[in-house]
PDB file of N, CA, C, O and CB in Angstrom:
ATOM      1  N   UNK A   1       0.841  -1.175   0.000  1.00  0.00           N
ATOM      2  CA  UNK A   1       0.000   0.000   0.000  1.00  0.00           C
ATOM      3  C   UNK A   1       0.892   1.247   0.000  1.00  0.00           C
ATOM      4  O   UNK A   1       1.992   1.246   0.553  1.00  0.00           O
ATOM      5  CB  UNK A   1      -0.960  -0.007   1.222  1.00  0.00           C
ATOM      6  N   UNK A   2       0.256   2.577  -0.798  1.00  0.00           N
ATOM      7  CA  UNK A   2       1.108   3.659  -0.577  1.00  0.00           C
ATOM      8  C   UNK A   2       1.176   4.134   0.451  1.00  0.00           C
ATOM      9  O   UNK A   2       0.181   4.040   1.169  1.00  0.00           O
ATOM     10  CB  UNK A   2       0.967   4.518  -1.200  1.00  0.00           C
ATOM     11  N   UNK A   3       2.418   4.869   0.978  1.00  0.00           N
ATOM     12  CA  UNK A   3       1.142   6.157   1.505  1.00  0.00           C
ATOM     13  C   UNK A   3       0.741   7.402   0.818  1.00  0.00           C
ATOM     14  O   UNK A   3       1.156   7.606  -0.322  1.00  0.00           O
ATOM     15  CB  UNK A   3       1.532   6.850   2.800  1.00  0.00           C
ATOM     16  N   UNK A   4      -0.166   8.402   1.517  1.00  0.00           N
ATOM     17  CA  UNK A   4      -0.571   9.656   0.910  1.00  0.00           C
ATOM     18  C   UNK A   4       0.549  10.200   0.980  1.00  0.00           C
ATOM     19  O   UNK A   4       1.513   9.994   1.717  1.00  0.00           O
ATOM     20  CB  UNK A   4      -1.650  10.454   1.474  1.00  0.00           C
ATOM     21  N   UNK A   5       0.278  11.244  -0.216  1.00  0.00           N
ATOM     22  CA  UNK A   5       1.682  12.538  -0.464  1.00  0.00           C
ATOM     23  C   UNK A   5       1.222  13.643   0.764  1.00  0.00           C
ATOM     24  O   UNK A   5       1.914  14.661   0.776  1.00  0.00           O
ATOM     25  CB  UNK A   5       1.641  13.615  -2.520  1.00  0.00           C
ATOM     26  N   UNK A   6       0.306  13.581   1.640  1.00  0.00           N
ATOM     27  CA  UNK A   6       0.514  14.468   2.691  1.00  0.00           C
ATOM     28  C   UNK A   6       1.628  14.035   3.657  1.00  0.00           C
ATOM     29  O   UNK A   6       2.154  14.904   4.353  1.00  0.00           O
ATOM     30  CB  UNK A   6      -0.736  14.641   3.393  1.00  0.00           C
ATOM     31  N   UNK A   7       1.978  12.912   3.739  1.00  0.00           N
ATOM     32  CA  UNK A   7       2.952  12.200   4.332  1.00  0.00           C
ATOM     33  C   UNK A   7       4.363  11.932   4.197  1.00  0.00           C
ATOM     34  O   UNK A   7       5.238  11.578   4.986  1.00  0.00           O
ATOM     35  CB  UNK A   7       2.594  11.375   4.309  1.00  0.00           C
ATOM     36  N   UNK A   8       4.317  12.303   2.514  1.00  0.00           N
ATOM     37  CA  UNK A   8       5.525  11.513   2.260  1.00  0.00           C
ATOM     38  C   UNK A   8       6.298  13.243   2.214  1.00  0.00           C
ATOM     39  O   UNK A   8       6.092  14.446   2.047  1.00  0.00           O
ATOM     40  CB  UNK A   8       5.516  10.211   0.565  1.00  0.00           C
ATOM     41  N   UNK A   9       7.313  12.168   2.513  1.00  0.00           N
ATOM     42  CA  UNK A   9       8.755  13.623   2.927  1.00  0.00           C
ATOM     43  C   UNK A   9       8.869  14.521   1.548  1.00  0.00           C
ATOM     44  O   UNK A   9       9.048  14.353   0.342  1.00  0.00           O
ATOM     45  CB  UNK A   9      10.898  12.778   3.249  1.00  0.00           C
ATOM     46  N   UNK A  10       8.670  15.499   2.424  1.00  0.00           N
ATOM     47  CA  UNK A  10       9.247  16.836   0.870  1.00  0.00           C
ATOM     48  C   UNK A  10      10.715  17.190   0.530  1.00  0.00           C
ATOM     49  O   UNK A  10      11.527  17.296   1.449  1.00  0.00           O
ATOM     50  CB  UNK A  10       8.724  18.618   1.197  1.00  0.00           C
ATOM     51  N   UNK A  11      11.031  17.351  -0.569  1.00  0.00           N
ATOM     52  CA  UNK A  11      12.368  16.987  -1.052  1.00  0.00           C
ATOM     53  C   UNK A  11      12.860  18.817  -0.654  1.00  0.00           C
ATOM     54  O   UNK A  11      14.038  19.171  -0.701  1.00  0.00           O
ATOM     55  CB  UNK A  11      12.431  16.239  -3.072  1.00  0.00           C
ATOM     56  N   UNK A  12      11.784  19.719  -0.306  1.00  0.00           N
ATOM     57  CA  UNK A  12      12.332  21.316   0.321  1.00  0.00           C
ATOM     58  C   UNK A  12      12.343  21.089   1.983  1.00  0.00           C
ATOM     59  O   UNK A  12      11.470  20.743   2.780  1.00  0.00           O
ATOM     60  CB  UNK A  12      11.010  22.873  -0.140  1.00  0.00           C
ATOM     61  N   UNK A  13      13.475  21.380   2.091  1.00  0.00           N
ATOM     62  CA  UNK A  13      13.905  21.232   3.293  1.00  0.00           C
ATOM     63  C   UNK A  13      13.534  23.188   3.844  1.00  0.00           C
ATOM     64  O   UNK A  13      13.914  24.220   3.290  1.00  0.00           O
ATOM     65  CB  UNK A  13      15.767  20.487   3.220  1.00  0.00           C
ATOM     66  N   UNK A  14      12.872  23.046   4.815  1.00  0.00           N
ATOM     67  CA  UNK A  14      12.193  24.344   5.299  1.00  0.00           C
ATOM     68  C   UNK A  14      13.104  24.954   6.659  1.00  0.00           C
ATOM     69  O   UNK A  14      13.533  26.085   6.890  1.00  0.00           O
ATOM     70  CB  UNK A  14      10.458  23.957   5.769  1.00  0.00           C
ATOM     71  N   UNK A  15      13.196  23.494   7.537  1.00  0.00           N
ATOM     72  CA  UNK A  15      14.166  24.271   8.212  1.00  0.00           C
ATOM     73  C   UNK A  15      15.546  25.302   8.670  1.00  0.00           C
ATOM     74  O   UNK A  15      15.901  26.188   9.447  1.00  0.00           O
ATOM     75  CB  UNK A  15      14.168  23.870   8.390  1.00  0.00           C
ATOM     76  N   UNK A  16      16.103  24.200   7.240  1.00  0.00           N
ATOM     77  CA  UNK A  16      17.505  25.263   6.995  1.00  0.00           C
ATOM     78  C   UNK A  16      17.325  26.556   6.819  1.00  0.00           C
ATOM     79  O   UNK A  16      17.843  27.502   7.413  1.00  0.00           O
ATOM     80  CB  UNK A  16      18.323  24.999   5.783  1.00  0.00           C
ATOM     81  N   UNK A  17      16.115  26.520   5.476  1.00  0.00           N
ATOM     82  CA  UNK A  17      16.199  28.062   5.285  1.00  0.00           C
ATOM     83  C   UNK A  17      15.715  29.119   6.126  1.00  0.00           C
ATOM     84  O   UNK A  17      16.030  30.299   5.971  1.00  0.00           O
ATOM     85  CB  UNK A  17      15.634  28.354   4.235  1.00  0.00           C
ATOM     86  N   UNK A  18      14.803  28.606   7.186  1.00  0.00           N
ATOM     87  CA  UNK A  18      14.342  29.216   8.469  1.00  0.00           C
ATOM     88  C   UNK A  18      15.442  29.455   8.994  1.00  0.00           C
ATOM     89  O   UNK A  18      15.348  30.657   9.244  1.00  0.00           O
ATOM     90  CB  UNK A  18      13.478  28.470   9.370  1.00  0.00           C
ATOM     91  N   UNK A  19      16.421  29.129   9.331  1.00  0.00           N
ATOM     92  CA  UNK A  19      17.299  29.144  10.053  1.00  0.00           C
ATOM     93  C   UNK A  19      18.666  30.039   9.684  1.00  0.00           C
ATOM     94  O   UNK A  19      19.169  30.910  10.394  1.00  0.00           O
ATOM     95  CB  UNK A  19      17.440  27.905  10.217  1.00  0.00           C
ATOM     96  N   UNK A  20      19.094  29.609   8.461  1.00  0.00           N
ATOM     97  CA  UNK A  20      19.388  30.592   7.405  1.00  0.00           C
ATOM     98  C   UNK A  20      18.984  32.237   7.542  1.00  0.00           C
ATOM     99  O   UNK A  20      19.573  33.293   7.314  1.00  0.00           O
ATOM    100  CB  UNK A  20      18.683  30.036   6.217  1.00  0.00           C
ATOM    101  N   UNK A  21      17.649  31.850   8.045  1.00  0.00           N
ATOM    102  CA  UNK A  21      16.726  33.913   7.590  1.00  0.00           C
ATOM    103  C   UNK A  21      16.815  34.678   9.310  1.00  0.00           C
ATOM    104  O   UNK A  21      16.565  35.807   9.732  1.00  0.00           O
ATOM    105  CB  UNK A  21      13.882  33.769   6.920  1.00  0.00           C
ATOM    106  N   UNK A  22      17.188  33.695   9.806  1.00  0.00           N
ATOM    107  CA  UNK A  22      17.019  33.801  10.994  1.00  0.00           C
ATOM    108  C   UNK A  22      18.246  34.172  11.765  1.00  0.00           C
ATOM    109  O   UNK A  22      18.273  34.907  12.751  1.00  0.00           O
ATOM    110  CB  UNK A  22      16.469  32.736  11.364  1.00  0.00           C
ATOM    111  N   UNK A  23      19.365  33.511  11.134  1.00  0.00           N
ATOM    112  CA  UNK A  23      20.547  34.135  11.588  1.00  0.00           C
ATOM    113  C   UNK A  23      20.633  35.147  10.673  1.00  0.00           C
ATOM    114  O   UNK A  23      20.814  36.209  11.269  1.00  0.00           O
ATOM    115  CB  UNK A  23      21.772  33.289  11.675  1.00  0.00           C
ATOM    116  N   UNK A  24      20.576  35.304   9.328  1.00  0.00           N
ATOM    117  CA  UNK A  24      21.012  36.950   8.863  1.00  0.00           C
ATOM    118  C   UNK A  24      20.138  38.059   9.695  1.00  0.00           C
ATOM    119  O   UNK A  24      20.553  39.210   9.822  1.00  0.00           O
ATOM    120  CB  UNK A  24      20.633  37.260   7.028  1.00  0.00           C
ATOM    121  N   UNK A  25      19.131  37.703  10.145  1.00  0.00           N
ATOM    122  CA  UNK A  25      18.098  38.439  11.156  1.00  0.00           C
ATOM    123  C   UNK A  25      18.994  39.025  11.984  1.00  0.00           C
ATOM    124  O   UNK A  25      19.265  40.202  12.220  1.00  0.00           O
ATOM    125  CB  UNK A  25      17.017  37.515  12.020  1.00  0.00           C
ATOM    126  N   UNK A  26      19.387  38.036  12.363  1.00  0.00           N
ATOM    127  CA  UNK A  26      20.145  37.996  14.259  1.00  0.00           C
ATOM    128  C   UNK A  26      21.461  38.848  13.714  1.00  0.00           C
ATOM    129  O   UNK A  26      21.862  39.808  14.372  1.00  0.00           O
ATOM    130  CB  UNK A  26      20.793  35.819  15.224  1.00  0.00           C
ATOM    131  N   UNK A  27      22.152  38.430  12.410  1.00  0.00           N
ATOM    132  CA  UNK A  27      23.281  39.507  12.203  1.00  0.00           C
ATOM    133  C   UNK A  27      23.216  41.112  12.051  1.00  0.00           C
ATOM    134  O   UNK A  27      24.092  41.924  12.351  1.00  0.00           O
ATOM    135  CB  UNK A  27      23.860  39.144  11.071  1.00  0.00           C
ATOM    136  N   UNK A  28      21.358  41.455  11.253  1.00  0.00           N
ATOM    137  CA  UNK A  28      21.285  42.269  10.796  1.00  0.00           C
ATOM    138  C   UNK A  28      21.099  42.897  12.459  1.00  0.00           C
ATOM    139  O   UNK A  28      21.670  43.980  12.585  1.00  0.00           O
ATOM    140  CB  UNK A  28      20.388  42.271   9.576  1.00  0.00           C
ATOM    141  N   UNK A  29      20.575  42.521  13.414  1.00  0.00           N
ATOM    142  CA  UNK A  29      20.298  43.126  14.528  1.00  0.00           C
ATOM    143  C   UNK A  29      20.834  43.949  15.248  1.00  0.00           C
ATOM    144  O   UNK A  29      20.608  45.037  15.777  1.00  0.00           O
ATOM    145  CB  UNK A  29      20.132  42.560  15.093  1.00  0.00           C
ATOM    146  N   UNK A  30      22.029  42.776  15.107  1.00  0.00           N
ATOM    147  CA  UNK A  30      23.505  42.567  15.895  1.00  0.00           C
ATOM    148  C   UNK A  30      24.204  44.437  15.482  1.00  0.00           C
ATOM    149  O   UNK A  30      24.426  45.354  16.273  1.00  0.00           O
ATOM    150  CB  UNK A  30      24.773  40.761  14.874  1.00  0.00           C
ATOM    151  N   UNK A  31      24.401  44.388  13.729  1.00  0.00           N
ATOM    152  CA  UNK A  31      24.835  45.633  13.561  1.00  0.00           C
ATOM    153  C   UNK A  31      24.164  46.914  13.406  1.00  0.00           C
ATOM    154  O   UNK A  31      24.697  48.002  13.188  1.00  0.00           O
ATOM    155  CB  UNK A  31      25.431  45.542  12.740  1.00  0.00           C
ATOM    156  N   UNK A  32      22.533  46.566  13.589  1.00  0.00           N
ATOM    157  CA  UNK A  32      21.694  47.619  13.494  1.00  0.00           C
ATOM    158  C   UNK A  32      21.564  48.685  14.838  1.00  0.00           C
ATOM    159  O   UNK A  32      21.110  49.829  14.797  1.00  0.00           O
ATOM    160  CB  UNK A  32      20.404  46.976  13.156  1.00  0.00           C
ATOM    161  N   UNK A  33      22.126  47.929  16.095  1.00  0.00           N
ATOM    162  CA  UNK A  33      22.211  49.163  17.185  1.00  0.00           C
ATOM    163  C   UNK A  33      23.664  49.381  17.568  1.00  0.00           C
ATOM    164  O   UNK A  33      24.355  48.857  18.441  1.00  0.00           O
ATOM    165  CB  UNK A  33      21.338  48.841  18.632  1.00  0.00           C
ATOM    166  N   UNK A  34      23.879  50.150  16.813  1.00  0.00           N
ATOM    167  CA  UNK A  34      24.916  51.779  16.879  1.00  0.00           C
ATOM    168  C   UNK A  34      24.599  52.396  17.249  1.00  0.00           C
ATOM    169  O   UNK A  34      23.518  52.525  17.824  1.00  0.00           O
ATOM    170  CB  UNK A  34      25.351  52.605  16.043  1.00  0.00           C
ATOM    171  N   UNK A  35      25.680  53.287  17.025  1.00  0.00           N
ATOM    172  CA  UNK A  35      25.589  54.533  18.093  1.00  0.00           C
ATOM    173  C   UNK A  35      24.312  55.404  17.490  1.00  0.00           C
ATOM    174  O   UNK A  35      23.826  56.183  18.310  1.00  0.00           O
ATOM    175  CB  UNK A  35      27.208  55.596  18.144  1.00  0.00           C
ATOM    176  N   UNK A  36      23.734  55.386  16.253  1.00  0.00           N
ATOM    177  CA  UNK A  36      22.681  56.472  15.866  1.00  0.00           C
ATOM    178  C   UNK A  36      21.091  55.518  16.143  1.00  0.00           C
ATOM    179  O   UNK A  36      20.007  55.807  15.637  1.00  0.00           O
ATOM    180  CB  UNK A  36      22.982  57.075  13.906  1.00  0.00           C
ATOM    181  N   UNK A  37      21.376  54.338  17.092  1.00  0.00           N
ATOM    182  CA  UNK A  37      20.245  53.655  16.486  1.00  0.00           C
ATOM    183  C   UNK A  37      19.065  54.771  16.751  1.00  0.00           C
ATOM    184  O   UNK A  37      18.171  55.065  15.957  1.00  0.00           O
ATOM    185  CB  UNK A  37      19.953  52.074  17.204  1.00  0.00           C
ATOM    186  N   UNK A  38      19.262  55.268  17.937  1.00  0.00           N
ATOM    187  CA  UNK A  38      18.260  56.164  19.038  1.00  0.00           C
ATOM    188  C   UNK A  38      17.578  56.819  18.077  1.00  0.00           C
ATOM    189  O   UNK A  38      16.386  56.597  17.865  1.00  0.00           O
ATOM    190  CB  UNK A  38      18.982  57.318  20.209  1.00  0.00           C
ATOM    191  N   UNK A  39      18.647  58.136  17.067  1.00  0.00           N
ATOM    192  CA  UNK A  39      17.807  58.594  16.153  1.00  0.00           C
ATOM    193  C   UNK A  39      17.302  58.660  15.458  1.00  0.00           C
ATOM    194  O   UNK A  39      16.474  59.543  15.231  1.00  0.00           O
ATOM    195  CB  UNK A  39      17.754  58.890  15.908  1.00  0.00           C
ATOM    196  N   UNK A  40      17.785  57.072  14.326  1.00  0.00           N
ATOM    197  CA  UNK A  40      17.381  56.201  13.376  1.00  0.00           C
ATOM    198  C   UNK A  40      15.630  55.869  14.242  1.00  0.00           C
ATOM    199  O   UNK A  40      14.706  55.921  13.431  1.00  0.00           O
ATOM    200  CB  UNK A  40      18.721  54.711  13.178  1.00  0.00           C
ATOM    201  N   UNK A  41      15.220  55.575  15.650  1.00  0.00           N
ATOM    202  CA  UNK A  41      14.584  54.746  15.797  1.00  0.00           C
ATOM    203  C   UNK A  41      13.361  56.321  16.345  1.00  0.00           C
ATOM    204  O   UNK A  41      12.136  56.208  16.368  1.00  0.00           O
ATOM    205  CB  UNK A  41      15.283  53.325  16.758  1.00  0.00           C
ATOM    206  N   UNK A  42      13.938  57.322  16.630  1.00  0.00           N
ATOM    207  CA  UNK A  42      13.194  58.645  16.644  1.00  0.00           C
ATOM    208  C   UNK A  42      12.515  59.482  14.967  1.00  0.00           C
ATOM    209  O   UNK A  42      11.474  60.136  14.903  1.00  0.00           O
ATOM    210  CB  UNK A  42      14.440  59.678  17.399  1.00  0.00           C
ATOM    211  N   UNK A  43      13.284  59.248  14.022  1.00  0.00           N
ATOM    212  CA  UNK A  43      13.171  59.578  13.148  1.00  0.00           C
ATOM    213  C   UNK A  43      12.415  58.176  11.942  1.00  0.00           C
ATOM    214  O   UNK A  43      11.940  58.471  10.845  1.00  0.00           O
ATOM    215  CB  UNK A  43      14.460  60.219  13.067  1.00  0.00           C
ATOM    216  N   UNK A  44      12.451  57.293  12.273  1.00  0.00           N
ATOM    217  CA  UNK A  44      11.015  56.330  11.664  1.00  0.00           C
ATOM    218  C   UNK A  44       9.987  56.491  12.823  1.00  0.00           C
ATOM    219  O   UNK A  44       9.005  55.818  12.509  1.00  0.00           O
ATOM    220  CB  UNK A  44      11.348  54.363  11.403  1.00  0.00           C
ATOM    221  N   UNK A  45       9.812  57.024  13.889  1.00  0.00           N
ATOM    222  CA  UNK A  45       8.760  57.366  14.199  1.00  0.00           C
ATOM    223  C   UNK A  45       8.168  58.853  13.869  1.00  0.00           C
ATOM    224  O   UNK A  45       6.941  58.953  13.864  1.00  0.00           O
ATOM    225  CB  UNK A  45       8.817  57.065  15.347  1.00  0.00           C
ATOM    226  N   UNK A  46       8.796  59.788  13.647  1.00  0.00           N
ATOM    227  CA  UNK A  46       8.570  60.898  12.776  1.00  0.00           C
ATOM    228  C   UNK A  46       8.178  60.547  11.259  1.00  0.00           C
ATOM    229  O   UNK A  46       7.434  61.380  10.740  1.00  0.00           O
ATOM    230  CB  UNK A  46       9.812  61.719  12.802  1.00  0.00           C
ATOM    231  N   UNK A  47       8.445  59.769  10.690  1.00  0.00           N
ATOM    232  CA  UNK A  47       8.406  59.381   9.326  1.00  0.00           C
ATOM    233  C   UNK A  47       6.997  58.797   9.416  1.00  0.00           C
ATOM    234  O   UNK A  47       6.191  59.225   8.589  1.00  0.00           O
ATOM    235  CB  UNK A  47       9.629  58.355   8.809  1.00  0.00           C
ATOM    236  N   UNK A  48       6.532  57.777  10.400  1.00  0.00           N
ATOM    237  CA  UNK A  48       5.313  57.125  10.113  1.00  0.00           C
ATOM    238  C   UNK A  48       4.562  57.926  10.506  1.00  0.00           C
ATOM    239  O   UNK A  48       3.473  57.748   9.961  1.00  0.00           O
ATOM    240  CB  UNK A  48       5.043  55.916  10.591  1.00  0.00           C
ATOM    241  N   UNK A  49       4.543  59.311  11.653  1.00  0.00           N
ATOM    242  CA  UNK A  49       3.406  59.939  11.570  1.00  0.00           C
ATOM    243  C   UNK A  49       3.411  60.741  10.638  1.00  0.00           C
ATOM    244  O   UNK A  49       2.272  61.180  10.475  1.00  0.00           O
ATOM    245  CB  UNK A  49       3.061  60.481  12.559  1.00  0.00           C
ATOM    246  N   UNK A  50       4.252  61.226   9.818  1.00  0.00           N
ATOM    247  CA  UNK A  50       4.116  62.288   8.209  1.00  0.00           C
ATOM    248  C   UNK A  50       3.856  61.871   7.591  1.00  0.00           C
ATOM    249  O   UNK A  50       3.236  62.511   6.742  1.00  0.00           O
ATOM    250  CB  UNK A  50       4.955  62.922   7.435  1.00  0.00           C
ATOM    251  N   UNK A  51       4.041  60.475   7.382  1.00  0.00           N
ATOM    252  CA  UNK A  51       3.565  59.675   6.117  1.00  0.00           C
ATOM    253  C   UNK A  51       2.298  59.619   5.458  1.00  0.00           C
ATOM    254  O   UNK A  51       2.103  59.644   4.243  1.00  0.00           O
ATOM    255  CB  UNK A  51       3.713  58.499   6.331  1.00  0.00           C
ATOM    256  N   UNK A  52       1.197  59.516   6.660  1.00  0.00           N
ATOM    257  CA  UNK A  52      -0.214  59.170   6.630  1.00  0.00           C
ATOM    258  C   UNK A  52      -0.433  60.586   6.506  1.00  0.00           C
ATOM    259  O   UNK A  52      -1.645  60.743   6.648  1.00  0.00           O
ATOM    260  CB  UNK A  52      -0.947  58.305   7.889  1.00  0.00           C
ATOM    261  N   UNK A  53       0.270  61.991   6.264  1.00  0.00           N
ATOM    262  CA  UNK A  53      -0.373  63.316   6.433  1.00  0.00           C
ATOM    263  C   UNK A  53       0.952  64.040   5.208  1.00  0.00           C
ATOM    264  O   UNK A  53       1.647  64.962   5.636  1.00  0.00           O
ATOM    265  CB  UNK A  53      -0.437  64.005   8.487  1.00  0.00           C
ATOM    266  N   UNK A  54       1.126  63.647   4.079  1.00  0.00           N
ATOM    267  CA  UNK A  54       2.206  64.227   3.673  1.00  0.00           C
ATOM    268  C   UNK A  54       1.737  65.414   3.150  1.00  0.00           C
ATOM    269  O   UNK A  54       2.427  66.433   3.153  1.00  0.00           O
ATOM    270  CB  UNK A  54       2.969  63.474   2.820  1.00  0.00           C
ATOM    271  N   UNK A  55       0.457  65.356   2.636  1.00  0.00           N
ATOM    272  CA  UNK A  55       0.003  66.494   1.984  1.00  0.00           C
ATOM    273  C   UNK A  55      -0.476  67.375   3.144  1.00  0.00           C
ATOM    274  O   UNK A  55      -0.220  68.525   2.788  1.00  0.00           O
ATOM    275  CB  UNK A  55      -1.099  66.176   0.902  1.00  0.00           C
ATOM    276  N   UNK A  56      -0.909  67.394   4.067  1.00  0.00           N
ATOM    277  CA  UNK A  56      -1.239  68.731   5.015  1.00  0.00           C
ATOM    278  C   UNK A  56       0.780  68.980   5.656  1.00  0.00           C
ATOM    279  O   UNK A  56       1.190  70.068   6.061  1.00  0.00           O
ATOM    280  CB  UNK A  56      -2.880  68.117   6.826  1.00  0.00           C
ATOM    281  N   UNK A  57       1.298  68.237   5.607  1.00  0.00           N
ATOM    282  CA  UNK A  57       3.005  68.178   5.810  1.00  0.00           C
ATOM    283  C   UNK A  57       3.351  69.601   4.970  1.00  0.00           C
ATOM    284  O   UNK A  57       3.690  70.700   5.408  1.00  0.00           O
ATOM    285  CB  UNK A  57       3.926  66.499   4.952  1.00  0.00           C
ATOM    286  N   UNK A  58       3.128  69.130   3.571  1.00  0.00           N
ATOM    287  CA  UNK A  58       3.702  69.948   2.725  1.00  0.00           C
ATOM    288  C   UNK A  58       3.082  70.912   2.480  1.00  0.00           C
ATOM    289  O   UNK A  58       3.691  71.668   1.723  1.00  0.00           O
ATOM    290  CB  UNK A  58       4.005  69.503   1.760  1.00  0.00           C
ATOM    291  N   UNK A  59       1.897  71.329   2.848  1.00  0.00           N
ATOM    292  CA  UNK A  59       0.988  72.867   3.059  1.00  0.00           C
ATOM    293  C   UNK A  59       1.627  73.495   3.885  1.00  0.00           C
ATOM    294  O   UNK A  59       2.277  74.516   3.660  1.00  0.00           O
ATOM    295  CB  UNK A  59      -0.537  72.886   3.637  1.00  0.00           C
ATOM    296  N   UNK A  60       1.403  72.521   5.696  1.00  0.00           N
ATOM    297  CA  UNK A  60       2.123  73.255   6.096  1.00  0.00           C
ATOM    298  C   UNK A  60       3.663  74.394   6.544  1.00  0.00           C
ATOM    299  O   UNK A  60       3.901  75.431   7.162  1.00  0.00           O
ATOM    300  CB  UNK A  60       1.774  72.884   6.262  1.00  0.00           C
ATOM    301  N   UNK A  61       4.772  72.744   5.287  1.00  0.00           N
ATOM    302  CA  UNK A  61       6.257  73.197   5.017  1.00  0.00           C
ATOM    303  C   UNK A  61       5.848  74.847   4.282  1.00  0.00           C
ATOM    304  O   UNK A  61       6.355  75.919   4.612  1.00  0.00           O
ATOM    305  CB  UNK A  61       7.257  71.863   3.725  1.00  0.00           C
ATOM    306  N   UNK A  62       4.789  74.620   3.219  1.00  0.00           N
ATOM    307  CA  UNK A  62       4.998  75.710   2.158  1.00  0.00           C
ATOM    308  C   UNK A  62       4.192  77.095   3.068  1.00  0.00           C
ATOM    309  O   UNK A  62       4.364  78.152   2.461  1.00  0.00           O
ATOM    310  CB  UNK A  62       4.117  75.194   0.382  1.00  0.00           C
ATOM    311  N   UNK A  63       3.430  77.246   4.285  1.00  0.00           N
ATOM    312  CA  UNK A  63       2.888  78.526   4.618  1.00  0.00           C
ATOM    313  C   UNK A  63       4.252  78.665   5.593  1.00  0.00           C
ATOM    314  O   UNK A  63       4.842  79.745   5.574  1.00  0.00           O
ATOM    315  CB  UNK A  63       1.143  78.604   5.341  1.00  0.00           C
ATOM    316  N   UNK A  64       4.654  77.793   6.275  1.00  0.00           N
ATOM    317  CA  UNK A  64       5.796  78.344   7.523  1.00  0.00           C
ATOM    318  C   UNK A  64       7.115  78.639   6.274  1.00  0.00           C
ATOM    319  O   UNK A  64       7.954  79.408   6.743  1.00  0.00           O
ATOM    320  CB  UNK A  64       6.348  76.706   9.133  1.00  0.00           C
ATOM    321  N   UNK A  65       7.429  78.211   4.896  1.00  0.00           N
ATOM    322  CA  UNK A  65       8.525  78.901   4.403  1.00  0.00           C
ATOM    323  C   UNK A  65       7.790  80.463   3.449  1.00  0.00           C
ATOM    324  O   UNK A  65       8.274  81.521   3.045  1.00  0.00           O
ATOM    325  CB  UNK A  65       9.480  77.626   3.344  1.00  0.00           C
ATOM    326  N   UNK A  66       6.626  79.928   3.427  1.00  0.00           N
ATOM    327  CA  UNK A  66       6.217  81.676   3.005  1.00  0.00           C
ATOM    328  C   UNK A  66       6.123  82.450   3.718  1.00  0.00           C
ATOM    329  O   UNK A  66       6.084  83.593   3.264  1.00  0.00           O
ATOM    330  CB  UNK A  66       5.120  82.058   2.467  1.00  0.00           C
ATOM    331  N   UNK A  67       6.037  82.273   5.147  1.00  0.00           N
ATOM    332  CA  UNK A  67       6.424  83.006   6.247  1.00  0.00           C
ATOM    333  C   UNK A  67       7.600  83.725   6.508  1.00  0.00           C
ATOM    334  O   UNK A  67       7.877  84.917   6.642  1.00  0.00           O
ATOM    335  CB  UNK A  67       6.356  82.339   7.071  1.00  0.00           C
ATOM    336  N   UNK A  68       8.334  82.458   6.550  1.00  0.00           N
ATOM    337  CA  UNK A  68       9.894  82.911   6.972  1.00  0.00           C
ATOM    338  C   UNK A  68       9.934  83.907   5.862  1.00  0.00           C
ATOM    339  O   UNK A  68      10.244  85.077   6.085  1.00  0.00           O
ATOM    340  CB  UNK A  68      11.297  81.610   6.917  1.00  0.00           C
ATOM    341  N   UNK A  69       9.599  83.433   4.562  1.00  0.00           N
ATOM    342  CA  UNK A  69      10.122  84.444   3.340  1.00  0.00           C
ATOM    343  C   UNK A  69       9.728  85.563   3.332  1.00  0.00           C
ATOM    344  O   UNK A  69      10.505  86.412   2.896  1.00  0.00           O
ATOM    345  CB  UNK A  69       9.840  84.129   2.076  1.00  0.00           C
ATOM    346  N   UNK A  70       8.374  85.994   3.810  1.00  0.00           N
ATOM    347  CA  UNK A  70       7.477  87.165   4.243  1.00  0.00           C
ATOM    348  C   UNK A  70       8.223  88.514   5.277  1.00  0.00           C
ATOM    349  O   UNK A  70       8.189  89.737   5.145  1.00  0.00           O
ATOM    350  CB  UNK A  70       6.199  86.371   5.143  1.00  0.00           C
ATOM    351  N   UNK A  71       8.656  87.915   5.970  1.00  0.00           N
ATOM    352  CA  UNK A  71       9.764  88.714   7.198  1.00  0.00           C
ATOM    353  C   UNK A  71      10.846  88.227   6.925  1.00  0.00           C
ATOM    354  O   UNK A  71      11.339  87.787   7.964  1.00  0.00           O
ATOM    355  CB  UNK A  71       9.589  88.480   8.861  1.00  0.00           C
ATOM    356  N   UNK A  72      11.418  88.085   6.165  1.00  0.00           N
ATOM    357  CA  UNK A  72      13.163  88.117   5.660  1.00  0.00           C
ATOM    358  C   UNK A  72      13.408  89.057   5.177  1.00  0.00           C
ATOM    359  O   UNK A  72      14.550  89.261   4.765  1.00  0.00           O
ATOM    360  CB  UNK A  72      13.754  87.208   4.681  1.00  0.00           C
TER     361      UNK A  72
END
């Protein structure tokens, strides 16, 4: 008797490459906190709240530099 192909061994081996993604993870980690991580990690939180508002962002960049330009 066979068995079913839900059973029978798959010729992609899943773990390695888990493991594989998992240490470049752990490397990328490893060199991702430097000395700037703080502001790297202040400045993607500035980024995700402008993101969702770029256009009232850039109204407001363009009245505060017509400002400045106004009294210069």
């Amino acid at each position: 008797m066979s068995s079913p192909q839900t059973l029978a061994r798959s010729p992609i081996d899943f773990v390695s490459g888990d493991f594989d993604a998992l240490a470049s993870h752990m490397r990328h980690c490893a060199t991702a906190r430097g000395r700037w991580f703080a502001l790297r990690g202040h400045l993607q939180a500035a980024h995700s709240l402008a993101a969702g508002r770029i256009v009232t962002m850039a109204c407001v960049a363009m009245v505060l530099g017509a400002g400045i330009f106004a009294f210069a």
